[in-house]
N, C-alpha and C positions, 0 to 999 in steps of 0.2 A: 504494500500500500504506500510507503514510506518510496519508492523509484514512481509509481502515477502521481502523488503528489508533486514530486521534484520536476517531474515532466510536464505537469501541467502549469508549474510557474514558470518555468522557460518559454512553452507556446505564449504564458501570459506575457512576459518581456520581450518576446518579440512581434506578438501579435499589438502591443503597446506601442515600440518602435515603428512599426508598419503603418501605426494611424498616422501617428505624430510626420513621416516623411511622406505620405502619400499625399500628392497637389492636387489631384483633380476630386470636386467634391462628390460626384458620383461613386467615385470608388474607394472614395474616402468613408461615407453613408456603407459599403457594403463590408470593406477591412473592420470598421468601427461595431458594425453587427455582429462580425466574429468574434470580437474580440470578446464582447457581452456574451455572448456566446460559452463563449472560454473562461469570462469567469463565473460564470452560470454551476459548468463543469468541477471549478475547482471549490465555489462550495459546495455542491455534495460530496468532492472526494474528503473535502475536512469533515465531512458529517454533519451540514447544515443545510438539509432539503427541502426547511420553508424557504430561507433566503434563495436559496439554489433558485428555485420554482418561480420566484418575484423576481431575480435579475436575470431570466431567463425572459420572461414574459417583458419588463420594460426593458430590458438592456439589452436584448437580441430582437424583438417583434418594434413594440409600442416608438420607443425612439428612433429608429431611424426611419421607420415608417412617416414619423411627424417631419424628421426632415426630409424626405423624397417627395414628402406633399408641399414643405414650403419650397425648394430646389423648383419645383414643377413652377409654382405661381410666381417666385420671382424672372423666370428664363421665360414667363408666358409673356411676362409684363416688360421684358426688355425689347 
């Protein structure tokens, strides 16, 4: 359990790195889903699967979802 933790804080610092250098906002919105994603994953491997469950739902679904919808209305309106 003690090597899937360690492994999932690595994807976490580099899927971290990967928002932080990624320029284009589209694919910045789809890295940045991962990432929620990912830390989704590593709370349940520490054994906390409300939290898991909630940054799973806003931090990989709800948020980037808000931003694709604002991304859309600003590029409509340009």
């Amino acid at each position: 359990m003690i090597i899937l933790q360690g492994l999932i804080l690595a994807l976490i610092g580099v899927a971290g790195t990967a928002v932080v250098l990624t320029r284009k906002p589209l694919a910045q919105i789809i890295v940045m889903s991962f990432y929620g994603l990912l830390l989704g994953l590593m709370f349940f491997a520490f054994q906390a699967p409300d939290v898991a469950f909630s940054q799973i739902v806003v931090g990989a679904v709800a948020m980037p979802l808000l931003f694709l919808l604002a991304l859309t209305k600003v590029r409509r309106n340009e």
